[in-house]
N, C-alpha and C positions, 0 to 999 in steps of 0.2 A: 110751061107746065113743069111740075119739080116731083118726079116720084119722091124724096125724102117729106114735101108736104104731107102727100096722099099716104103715105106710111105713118104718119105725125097722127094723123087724123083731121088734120088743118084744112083739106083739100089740095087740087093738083095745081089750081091756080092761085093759091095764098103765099102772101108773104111772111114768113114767119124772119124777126130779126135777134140776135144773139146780143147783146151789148155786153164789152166783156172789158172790165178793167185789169190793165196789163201792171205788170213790174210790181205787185205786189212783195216784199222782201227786200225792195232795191234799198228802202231808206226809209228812216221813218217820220218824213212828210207824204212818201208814195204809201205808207201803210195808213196813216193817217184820210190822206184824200181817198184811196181803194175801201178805205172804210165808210166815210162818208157817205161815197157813190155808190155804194150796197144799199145803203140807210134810207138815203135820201132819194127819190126818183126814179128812172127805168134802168140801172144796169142791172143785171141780172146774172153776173160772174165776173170773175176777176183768174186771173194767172200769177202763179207763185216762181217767185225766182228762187231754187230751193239753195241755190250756192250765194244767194243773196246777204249780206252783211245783216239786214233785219228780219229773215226769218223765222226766225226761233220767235220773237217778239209777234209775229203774223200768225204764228201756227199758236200763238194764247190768245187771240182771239176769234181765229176765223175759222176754228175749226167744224165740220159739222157744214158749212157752207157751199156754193156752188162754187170750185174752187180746182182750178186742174193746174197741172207743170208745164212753166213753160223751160224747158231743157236747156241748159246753156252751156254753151261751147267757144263765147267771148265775154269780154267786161268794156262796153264799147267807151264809158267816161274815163277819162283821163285822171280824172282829181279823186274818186270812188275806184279801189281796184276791190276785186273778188276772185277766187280759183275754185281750181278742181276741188270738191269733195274728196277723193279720192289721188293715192299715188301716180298720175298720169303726167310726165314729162313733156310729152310732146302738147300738154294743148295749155302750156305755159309760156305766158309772152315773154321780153325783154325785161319785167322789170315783177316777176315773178306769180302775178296773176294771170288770168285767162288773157289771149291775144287780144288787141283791143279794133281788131278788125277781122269780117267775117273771109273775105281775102287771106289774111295772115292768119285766121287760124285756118281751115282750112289747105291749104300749104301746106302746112308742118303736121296736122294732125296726124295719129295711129289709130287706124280704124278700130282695131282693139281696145286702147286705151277710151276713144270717144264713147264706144259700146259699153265698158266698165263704167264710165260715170253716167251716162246717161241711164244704166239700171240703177247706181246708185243714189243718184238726185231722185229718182222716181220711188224708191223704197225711202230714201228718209222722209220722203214727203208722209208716206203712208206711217212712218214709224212716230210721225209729228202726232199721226190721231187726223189727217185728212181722209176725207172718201174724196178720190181724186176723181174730177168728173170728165178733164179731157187732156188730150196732152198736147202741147205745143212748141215750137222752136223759138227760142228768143233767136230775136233777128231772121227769123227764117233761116238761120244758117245750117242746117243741118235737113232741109228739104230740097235743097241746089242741088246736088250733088246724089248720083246713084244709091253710091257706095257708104254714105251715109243714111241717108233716106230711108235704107231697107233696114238702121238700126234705130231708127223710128217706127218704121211702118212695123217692125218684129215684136214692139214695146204697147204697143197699139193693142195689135192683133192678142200676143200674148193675156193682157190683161182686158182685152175686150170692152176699151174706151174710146168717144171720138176721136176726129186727127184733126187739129186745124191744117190745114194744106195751102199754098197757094192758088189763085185763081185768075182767070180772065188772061190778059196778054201776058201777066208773070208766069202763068202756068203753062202757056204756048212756047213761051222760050225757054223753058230748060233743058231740052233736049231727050225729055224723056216722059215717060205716060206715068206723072204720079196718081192723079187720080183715078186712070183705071188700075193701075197694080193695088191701091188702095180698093177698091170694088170690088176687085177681083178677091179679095183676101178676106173680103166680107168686114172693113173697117170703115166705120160712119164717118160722113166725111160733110160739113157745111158744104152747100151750092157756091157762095161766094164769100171770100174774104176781105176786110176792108180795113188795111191798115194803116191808120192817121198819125205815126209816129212821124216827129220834126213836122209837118202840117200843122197837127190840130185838129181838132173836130169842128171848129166852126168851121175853118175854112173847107175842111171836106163835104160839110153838110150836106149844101144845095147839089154838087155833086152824087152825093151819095143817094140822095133822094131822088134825085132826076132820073136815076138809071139803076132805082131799086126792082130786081125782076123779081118774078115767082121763085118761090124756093126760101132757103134759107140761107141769111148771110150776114155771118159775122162783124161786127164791124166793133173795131179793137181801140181803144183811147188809152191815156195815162193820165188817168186824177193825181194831183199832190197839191199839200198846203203848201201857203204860200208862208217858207219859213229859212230862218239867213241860211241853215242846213245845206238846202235842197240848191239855192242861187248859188251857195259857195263849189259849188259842184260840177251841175247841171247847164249845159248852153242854153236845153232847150225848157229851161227853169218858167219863162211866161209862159209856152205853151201850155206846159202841166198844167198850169194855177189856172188857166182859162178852161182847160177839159173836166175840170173839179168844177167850173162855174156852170157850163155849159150843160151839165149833168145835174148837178143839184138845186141849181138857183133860176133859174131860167126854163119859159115855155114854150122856147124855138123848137126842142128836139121832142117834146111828147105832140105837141101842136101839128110838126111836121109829118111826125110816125104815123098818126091818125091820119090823115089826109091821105098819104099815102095806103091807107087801109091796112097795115102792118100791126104784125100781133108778136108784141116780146116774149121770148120764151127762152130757157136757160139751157145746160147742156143737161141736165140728166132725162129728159124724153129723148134726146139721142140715145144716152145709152139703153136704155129699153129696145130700144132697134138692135142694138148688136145683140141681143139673145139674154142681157144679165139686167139685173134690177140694178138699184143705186147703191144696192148694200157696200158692204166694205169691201176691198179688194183682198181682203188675207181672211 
C-alpha cells in the first residue's frame, strides 16, 4: 500500500510508473533518442544535464516539457568531458572537467562550491525557459553522502519539486535516513527508483516487472541514436541504441506495463503534492 498513490488519487494499492529518460544534454544522439522516446511510446520525462555539452540545443526544443535536472557533480566519459557552470575548483578533475568518478569527486569536493553549482545548474535550467518538474543527481552522486544530500534536499524543498532519491537496498546502506529527512521536510519523493544505467532496460525488464510493488516507481533508461557521435564516445553506446528501441519500437514494455496493471504517469502530479502547481518556478 503507497500513501503517495492514495494522495495521486490512483489508490493505496496502485501502481503508478514514472519512465524517465535520462542524460538529456549529454550529446546530441542522447537529445536526439530523449526526443524520440518523448514522441514515440510511454516515456513520460526525461532529465537534463544542464552543464551538459548539448544543452542549450535541448532547452530549443524541449522546453515547456516534462522535464527536471539532473545535478551534476562528475563527467563520468572519458572521451566527452564537461565542468562546473560555475567558478568551483575543487569539483574539477585532472584534466580540467568534472571528476570523472563519483569517488573522486566527492573526495575533493567544497561543500560550498558543490551548493553554488548545484543552485546554479538549477537556475540556468529555469533561465533556459524550463518549468523544471524534478530534480535529480546524475550518478546519484550527491545523494550518498549527508553533507551533500542536504544541498539537494535544500533545493528541493526550497523550490518545492519532487526528489528522485535512492531506494530499496541502495537506500538501506547509506548510512543515513534520506527518505525520511526528505518527508520530514515535506519533499515528494517516488516509492521506488529503478536505474538501468550500463544494464539496459531489456535486460532490467523482467526484473523490474517481477518486483513492481504499489506505489510509484521510477525507472530511469538512456535513449540515443545510433550515430558514429555517440560510439566514438560512449562504452555503453549499444546499450543506449537498444533503450531508444525498447522504448519506441517494440511491445515488450507497454505489453508488460499493462499486465502488470501499471499506470504511466509524469512528474508534475507530484508536484501538486508538494502544495504548488506546474507553473514556472520564478
Amino acid at each position: 500500500m503507497s500513501e503517495l498513490t492514495w494522495r495521486l488519487g490512483l489508490g493505496e494499492s496502485a501502481k503508478a510508473v514514472i519512465i524517465t529518460a535520462d542524460d538529456l544534454g549529454l550529446c546530441h544522439a542522447a537529445n536526439r533518442g530523449v526526443e524520440e522516446a518523448l514522441e514515440v511510446g510511454l516515456t513520460s520525462s526525461a532529465s537534463l544535464l544542464v552543464a551538459g555539452p548539448w544543452a542549450r540545443e535541448a532547452a530549443a526544443r524541449h522546453r515547456g516539457g516534462d522535464v527536471g535536472v539532473s545535478l551534476a557533480i562528475t563527467a563520468e566519459h572519458e572521451l566527452l568531458r564537461f565542468g562546473p557552470v560555475t567558478q568551483a575548483p575543487s569539483l574539477h578533475g585532472g584534466d580540467g572537467g568534472f571528476a570523472g568518478s563519483v569517488d573522486d569527486a566527492l573526495d575533493h569536493a567544497d561543500l560550498d562550491e558543490v551548493r553554488r553549482e548545484c543552485r546554479a545548474q538549477l537556475e540556468r535550467a529555469i533561465l533556459m525557459g524550463f518549468d523544471v518538474t524534478h530534480i535529480a543527481s546524475h550518478q546519484s552522486a550527491l545523494v550518498t553522502r549527508p553533507e551533500f544530500f542536504d544541498v539537494v534536499l535544500e533545493l528541493a524543498e526550497e523550490y518545492h519539486r519532487p526528489l528522485r532519491l535512492l531506494s530499496g537496498p541502495a537506500a538501506d546502506g547509506l548510512g543515513f535516513p534520506a527518505r525520511a529527512l526528505a518527508a520530514e521536510a515535506g519533499v515528494v519523493v517516488p516509492d521506488a527508483v529503478i536505474d538501468t544505467s550500463g544494464v539496459g532496460l531489456r535486460s532490467a525488464l523482467p526484473e523490474i516487472l517481477a518486483n513492481l510493488a504499489d506505489g510509484v516507481t521510477e525507472i530511469v533508461a538512456h535513449p540515443a541514436t545510433d550515430t558514429d557521435e555517440l560510439r566514438a564516445f560512449a562504452q555503453d553506446a549499444e546499450v543506449r541504441v537498444d533503450d531508444l528501441r525498447v522504448l519506441t519500437r517494440e511491445a515488450s514494455l507497454p505489453s508488460a506495463l499493462r499486465s502488470a496493471g501499471a499506470t504511466v504517469i509524469g512528474w508534475r502530479p507530484l508536484i501538486e503534492l508538494a502544495g504548488r502547481s506546474s507553473g514556472s518556478l520564478i
